[in-house]
C-alpha positions in Angstrom: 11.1 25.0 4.2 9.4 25.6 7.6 8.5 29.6 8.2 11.5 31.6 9.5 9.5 32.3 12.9 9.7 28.2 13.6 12.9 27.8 12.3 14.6 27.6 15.2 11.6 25.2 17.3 12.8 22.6 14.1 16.8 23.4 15.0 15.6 22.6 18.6 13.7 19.7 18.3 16.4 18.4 15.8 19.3 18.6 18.2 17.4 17.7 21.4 16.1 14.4 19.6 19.6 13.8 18.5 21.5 14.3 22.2 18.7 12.5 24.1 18.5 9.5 21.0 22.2 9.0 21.4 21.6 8.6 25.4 19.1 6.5 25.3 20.4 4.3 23.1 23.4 4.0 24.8 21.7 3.4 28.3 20.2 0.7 27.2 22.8 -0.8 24.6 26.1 0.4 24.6 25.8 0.2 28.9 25.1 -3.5 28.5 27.6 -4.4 25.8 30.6 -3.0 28.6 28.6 -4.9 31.4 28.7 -8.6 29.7 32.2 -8.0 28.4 33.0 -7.8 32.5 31.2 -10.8 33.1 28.2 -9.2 34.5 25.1 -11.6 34.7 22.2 -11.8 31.9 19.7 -11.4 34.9 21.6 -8.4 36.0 21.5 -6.7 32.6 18.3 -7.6 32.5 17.4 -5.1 35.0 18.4 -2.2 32.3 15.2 -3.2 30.3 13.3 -2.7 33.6 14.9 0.6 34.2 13.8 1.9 30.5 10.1 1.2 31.4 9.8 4.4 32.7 10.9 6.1 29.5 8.1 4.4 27.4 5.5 5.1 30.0 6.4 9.0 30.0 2.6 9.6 29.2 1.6 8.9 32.7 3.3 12.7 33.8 2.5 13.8 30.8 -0.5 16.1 32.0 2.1 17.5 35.0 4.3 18.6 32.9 1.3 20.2 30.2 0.4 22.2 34.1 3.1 23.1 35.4 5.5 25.7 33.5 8.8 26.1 35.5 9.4 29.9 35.7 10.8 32.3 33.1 11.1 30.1 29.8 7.4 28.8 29.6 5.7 25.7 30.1 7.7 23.4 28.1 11.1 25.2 27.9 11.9 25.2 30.8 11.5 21.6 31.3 14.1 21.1 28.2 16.7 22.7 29.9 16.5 21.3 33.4 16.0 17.8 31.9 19.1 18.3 29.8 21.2 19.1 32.5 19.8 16.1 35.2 20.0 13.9 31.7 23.8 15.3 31.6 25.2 14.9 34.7 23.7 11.4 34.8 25.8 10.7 32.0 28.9 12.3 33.8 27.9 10.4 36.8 28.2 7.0 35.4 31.5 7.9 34.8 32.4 7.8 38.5 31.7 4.3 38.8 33.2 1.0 37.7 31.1 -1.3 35.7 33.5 -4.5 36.6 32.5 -3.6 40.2 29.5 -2.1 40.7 26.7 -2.7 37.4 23.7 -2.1 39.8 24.8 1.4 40.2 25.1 1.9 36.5 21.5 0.6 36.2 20.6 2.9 38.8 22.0 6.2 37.0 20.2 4.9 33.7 16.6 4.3 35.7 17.5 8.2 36.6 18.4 8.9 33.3 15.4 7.4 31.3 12.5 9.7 34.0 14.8 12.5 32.8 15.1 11.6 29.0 10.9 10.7 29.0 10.0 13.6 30.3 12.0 15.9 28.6 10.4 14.1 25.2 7.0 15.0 26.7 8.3 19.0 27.3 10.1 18.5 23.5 6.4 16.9 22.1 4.3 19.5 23.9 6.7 22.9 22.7 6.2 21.2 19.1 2.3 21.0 19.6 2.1 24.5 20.4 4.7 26.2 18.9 4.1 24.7 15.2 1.4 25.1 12.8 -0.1 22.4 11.8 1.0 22.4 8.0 4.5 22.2 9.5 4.1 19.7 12.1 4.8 16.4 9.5 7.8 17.8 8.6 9.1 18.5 12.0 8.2 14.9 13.0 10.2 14.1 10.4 13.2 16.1 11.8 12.7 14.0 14.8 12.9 10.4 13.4 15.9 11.7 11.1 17.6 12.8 14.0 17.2 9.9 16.5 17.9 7.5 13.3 21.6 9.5 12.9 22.0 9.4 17.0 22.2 5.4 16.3 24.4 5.4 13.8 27.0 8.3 15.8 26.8 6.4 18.9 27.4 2.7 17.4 30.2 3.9 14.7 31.8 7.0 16.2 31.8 6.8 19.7 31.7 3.2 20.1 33.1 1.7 17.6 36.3 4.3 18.2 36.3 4.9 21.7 35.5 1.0 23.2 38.8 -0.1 22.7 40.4 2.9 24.8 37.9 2.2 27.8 34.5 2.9 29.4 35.8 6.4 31.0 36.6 7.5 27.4 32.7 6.7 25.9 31.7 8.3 28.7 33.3 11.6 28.2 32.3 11.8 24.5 28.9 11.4 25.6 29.2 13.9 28.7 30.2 16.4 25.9 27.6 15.8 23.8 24.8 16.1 26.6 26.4 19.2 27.8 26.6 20.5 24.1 22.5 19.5 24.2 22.2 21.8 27.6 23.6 25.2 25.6 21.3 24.0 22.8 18.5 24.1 25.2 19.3 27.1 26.8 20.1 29.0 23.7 17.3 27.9 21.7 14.5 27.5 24.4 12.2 30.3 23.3 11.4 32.2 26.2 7.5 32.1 26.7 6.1 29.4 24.6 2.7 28.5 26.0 0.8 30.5 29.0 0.1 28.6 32.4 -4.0 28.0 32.5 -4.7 26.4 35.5 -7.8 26.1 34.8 -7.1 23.2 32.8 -8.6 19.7 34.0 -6.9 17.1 35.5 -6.3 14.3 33.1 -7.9 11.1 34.3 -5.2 8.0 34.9 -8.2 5.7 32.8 -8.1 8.4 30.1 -4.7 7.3 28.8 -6.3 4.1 27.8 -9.5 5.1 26.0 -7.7 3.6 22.7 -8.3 0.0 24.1 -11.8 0.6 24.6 -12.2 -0.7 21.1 -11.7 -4.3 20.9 -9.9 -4.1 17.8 -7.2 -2.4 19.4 -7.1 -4.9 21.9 -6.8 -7.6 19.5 -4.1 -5.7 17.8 -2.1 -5.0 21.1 -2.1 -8.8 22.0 -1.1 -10.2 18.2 1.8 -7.4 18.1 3.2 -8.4 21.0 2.4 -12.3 20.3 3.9 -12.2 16.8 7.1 -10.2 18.1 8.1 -12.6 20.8 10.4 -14.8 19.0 12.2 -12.0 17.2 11.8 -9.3 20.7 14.7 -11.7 22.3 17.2 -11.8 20.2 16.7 -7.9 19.1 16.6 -7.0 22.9 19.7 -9.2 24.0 21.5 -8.9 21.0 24.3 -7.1 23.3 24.9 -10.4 25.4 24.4 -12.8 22.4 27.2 -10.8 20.3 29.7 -10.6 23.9 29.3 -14.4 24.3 29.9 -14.8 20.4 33.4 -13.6 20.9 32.9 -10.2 19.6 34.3 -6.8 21.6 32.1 -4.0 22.7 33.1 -1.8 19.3 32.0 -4.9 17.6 29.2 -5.6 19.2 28.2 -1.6 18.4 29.0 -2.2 14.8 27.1 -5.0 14.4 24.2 -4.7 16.5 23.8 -0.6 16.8 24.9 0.6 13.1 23.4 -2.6 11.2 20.3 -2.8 13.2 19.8 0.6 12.7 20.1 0.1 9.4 18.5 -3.2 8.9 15.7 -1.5 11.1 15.0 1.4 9.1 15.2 -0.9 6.0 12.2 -3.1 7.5 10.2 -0.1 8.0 10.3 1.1 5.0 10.1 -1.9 2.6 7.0 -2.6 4.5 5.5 0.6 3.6 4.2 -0.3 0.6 2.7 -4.0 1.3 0.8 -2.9 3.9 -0.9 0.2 1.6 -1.3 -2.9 -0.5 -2.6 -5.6 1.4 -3.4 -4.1 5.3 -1.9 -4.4 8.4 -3.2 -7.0 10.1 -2.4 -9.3 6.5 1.0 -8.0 6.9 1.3 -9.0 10.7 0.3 -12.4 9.5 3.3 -12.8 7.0 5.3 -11.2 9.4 4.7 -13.8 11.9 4.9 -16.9 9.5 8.1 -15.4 8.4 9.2 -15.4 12.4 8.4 -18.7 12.8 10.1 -20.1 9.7 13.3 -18.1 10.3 13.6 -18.4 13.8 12.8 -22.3 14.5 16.5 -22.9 12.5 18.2 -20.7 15.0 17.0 -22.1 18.0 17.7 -25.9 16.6 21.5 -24.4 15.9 21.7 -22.4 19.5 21.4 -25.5 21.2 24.9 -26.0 19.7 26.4 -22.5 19.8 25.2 -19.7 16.9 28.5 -19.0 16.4 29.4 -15.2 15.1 27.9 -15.5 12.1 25.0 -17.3 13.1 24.2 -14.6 16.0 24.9 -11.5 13.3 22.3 -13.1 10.9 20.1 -13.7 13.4 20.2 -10.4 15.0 20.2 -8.3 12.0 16.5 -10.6 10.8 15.1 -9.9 14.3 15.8 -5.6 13.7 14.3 -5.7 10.2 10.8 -8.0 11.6 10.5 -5.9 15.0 10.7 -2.6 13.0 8.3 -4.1 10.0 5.6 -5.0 12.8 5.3 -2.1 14.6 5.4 0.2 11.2 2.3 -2.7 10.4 0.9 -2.1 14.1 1.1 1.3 14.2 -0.2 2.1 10.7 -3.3 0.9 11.9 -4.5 3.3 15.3 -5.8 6.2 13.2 -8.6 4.0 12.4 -9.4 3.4 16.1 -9.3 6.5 17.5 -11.6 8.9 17.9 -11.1 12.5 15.7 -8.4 14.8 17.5 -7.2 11.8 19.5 -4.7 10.2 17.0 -1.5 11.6 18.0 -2.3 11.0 21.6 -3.8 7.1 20.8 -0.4 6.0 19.2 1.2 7.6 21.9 -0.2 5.0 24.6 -0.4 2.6 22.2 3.4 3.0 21.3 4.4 3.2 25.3 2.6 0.2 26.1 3.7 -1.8 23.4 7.2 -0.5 24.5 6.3 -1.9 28.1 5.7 -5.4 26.5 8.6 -5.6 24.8 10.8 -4.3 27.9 9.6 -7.0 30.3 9.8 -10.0 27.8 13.7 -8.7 27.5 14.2 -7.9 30.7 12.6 -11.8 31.9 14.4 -13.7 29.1 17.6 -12.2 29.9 17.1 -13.2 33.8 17.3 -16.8 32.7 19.2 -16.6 30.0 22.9 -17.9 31.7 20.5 -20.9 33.4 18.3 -22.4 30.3 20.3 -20.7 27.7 19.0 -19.2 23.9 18.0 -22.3 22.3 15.1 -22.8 25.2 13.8 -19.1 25.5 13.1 -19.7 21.7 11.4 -22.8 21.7 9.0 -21.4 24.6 8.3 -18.2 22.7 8.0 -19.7 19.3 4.5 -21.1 19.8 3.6 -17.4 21.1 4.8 -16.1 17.4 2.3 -19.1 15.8 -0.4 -18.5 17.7 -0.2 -14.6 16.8 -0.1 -15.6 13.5 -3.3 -17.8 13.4 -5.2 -14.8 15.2 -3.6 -12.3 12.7 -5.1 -14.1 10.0 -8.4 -14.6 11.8 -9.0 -11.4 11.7 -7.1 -9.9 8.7 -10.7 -8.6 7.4 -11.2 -7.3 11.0 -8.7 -5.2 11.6 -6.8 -3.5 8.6 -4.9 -0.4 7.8 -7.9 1.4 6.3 -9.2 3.9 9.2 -12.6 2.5 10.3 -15.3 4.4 12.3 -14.1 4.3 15.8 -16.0 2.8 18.8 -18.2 5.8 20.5 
């Protein structure tokens, strides 16, 4: 058990994950599940994938918010609570407006919303990096994946999968009551000097978030990741359209695509674990993409007639477990890339980028995805899955799991 003097930093970090988790994930799912169900365009959900970006690219402020303590609760506290509140009445806001007759304002509040939610992660990742010893700090990490993995199944089974039915105002009081439940959290937890202001700090360079890709094995990495996700990136990222257009309602489409992707998710990541101990990460990357390939070419042959529901829950729930597997295989392999004291901080661009990728490819394929339809977007991004596989196995001696001295 973590000492008694950080207990309540884990308690924090728990519950903030949790309330931000359940946000997010709704801004970016639950929001476009109530969007296609009113006949909203794919290109205009699409837009909710560019309004994440700034979420995943919270390291860019980081070093403002690591300056720049906000009065009497300390550098990072602070930050938690007055994110909290801006991420809780944007929530409340979206309430106010009609997704049959306005969606660009929705995506509006949510672009709001992710700035908020990123940078109150950052504050949340830089009270845990000075508030916990380092003998702790696995275990709180922990606390934070445990968390955010509950936030998608409470969101897709108990708020969605209850309230759909009764109407978008309802979902959007739950969630206004769990954000403001997050603010007294923040306020009630937020200890009340965490780290001292030193201004004489250097500035962070903008070219020193990228040191990581100095090394031309994490290059090569970056651009097979994101080559071998492709075909399975689509129908993960528009899995709230593809399940709307199947015939499914919005607590349906939670069910399936929020609870059981979750699931199937978390399920891919950790049955993946072990082979890559076994046979490295860039091996696994390659089976991984071959297994892409050979799943995925069947399902764009059968979209050019109509998935169907059970074709589009299969389909959905494959491209959750892959997506999840790959970037556990990705990601297991940065340590050995970065420079010592620098690994946290390397996965952290690494991980933000990635999530960049990933966010534009949805955001594109759903802008065209009412004109050329699923079965095309597939057949264009299945080559892209093949070709990551070939360089994948290229250089599966290149680039492994097993740390490597880093560039100097």
């Amino acid at each position: 058990m973590p000492d008694a003097t950080i207990r309540p930093v884990v308690i924090l970090v728990g519950l903030m994950t949790f309330a931000a988790s359940i946000m997010a994930q709704f801004a970016t799912q639950g929001v476009a599940l109530f969007l296609r169900a009113e006949e909203t365009s794919s290109g205009t959900i699409g837009l909710i994938y560019l309004a994440a970006i700034p979420y995943t690219m919270r390291f860019l402020w980081a070093p403002l918010v690591d300056r720049s303590g906000l009065g009497g609760h300390g550098r990072y506290a602070r930050w938690l609570i007055v994110t909290q509140i801006a991420s809780a009445l944007a929530i409340a806001a979206m309430g106010l407006v009609n997704p049959a007759s306005a969606p660009l304002a929705i995506i509006a509040i949510v672009a709001v919303f992710m700035v908020s939610a990123g940078t109150q992660q950052t504050a949340l990742g830089g009270l845990m990096a000075a508030s916990v010893p380092a003998e702790h700090y696995p275990r709180v990490t922990s606390v934070q994946g445990v968390s955010s993995g509950l936030a998608g199944f409470i969101l897709g089974a108990a708020v969605l999968y209850v309230l759909a039915d009764v109407g978008w105002t309802a979902v959007i009081a739950a969630l206004t009551v769990i954000s403001m439940a997050g603010c007294a959290v923040a306020i009630w937890l937020a200890p009340p000097a965490d780290v001292p202001r030193r201004r004489e700090e250097p500035r962070v360079s903008m070219l020193s978030h990228f040191t990581i890709f100095k090394d031309p094995r994490a290059r090569r990495l970056f651009v097979i990741s994101a080559l071998i996700n492709c075909s399975v990136g689509i129908p993960y990222g528009t899995k709230a359209v593809l399940f709307i257009d199947a015939g499914f309602s919005v607590s349906e489409g939670a069910l399936y695509g929020i609870v059981l992707g979750n699931l199937f998710g978390m399920l891919g990541a950790l049955a993946i674990r072990p082979v890559i101990d076994r046979l490295g990460g860039m091996k696994v990357l390659a089976g991984l993409g071959f297994m892409n390939v050979a799943v995925v070419l069947p399902f764009a042959v059968m979209a050019m007639g109509g998935l169907g529901a059970m074709g589009t829950i299969v389909l959905v729930l494959f491209a959750s477990f892959s997506v999840f597997a790959s970037l556990n295989a990705s990601r297991s392999q940065i340590k050995g890339y970065s420079k010592p004291g620098r690994q946290a901080t390397d996965l952290a661009r690494f991980v933000g980028l990635e999530g960049v990728i990933y966010l534009v490819i949805a955001g594109i394929s759903l802008a065209v995805l009412d004109h050329v339809g699923l079965a095309i977007i597939l057949f264009c991004l299945l080559p892209c899955s093949g070709f990551g596989l070939l360089l994948a196995w290229r250089y599966r001696t290149d680039c492994s799991n097993v740390p490597m001295k880093s560039l100097a």
